[in-house]
N, C-alpha and C positions, 0 to 999 in steps of 0.2 A: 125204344129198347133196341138193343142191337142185337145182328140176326144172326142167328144161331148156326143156321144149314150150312154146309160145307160148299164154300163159293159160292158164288149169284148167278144165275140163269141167267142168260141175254137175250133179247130181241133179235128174232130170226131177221127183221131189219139190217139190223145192224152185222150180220153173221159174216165173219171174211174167211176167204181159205186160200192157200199157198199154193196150189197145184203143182205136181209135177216133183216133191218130195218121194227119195227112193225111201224103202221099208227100214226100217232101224236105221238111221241115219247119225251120225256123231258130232256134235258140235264142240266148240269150245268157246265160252261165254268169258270174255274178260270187261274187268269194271274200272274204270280210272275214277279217284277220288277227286271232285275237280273244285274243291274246296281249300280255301286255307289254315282252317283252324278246327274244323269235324274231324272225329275219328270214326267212320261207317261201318257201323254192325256185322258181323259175317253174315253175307248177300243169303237170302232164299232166291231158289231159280227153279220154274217148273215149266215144262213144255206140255201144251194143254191143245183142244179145240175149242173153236168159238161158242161156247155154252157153257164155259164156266167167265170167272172176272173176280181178280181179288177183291175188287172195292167197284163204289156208284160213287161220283160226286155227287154233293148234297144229299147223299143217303147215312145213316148210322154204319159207322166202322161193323163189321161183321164182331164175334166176339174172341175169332181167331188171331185178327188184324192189331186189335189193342196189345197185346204183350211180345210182339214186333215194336209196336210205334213205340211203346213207353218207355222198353226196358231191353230193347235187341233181340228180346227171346222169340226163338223162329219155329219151337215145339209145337206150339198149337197149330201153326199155318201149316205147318208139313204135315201132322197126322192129318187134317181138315183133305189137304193135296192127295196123302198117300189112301185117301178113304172114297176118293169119288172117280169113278170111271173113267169121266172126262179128261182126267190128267194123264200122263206116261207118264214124262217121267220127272224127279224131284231131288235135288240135293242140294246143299249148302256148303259157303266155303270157312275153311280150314280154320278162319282168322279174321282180326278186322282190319281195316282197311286203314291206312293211316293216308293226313293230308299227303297228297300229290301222290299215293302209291296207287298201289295197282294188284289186283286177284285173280287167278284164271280158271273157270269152273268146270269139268266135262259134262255133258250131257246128252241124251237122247230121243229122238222123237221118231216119228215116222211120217207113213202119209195121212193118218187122218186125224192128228195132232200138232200140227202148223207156225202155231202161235207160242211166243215164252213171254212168261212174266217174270220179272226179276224186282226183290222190293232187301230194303236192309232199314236200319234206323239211323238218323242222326243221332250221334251219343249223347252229346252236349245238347240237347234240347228235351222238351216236356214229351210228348209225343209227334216230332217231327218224321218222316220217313222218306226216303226215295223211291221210287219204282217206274220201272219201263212197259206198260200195261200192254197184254197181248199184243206183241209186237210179231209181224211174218216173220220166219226164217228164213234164210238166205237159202234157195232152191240153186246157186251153182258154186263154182269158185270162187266166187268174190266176196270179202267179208263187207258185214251192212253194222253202221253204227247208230244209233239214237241218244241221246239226251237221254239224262233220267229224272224229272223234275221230282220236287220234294214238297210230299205232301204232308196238311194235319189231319191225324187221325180223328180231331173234333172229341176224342175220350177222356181228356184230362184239360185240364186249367194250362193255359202257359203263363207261370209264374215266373219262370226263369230262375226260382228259388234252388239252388243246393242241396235242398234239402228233398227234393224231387226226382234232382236228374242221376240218370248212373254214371254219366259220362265224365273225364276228365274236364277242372278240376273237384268235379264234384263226390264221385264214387257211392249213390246214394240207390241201388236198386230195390227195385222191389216196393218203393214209397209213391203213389200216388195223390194227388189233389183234384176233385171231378167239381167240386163244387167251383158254378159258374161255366163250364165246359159247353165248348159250341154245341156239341151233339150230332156232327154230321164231319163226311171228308170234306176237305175244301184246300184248295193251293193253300202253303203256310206262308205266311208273310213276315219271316224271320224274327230275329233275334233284336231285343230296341233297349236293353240296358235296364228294365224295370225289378230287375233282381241283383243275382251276384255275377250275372252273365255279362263281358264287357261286348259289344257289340263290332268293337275294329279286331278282337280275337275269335271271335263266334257266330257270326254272320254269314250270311253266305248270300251268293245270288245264282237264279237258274242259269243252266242244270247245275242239280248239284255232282251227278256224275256220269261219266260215258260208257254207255254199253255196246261192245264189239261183240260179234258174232261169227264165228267162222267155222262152217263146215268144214270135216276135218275126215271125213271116209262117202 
């Protein structure tokens, strides 16, 4: 079943921190669409500490995570965000991203929220998504970039059917198919033509896009 609670706990194992971030600090988070045929969701972007984690691979999509991957909708993730301590701060951009463009987001953290996650949907797919999973901040002048690989949310069938996806040329939101559904995240392994989706227009390979970071006060 997929988990309810707002973000996943992490292993103090696994716990990283930035050190040396000043107090209320301003970023600006820009996204290159580094695809040639996706239109990308308007991005969610949250700066957080290491105890929270939008997603586990090989665990069930959170129940926040699905209506991001499916259908671009980023309501849930954000109340989920704006409801747990862990997070500062939280917004989304303007628009979606068309191939080869580009989004510039502002944002805030400080010093004992370190880390940003940034996730949006592929439109033309079932439930494909991208995300830059707690990634450090850039503690000086220098902007830091990362890849954004694209994951499945594992919540729905990849049928590649039309009649599923919201995205151009389909325009189908809100329609779902779970029967048969992985049931967990896991890298997606694109677009292969078994619907109405042509594969040399809708495919893509990692990353599907680049995420810049630059401190900005």
């Amino acid at each position: 079943m997929p988990q309810s609670n707002p973000f996943i706990a992490l292993s103090l194992a696994v716990a990283l921190s930035a050190p040396g971030l000043a107090l209320a600090a301003s970023y600006e988070v820009s996204i290159v669409n580094a695809t040639h045929g996706q239109v990308i969701t308007p991005p969610f972007v949250a700066t957080h500490n290491a105890r929270v984690s939008l997603f586990q691979l090989g665990q069930p999509a959170p129940d926040f995570l699905a209506p991001l991957a499916e259908d671009g909708d980023s309501s849930a993730v954000v109340s989920a965000a704006q409801a747990t301590p862990d997070v500062h701060g939280v917004a989304t951009g303007e628009g979606p991203i068309p191939p080869g463009g580009s989004l510039t987001i502002s944002i805030e953290a400080d010093d004992g929220f370190p880390l940003l996650t940034v996730a949006a949907m592929l439109a033309t797919s079932n439930d494909a998504f991208l995300a830059v999973h707690s990634m450090p901040l850039p503690t000086g002048e220098s902007p830091v970039t990362l890849g954004a690989r694209v994951y499945d949310a594992g919540s729905e069938t990849n049928t590649e059917s039309c009649h599923t996806i919201p995205g151009p040329p389909c325009g189908s939101p809100g329609f779902r198919d779970t029967a048969g559904a992985e049931g967990f995240v896991h890298v997606h392994n694109g677009i292969h033509g078994i619907g109405d989706l042509a594969p040399e227009s809708y495919d893509w390979r990692n990353p599907g896009a680049y995420v810049t970071v630059r401190r900005i006060d």
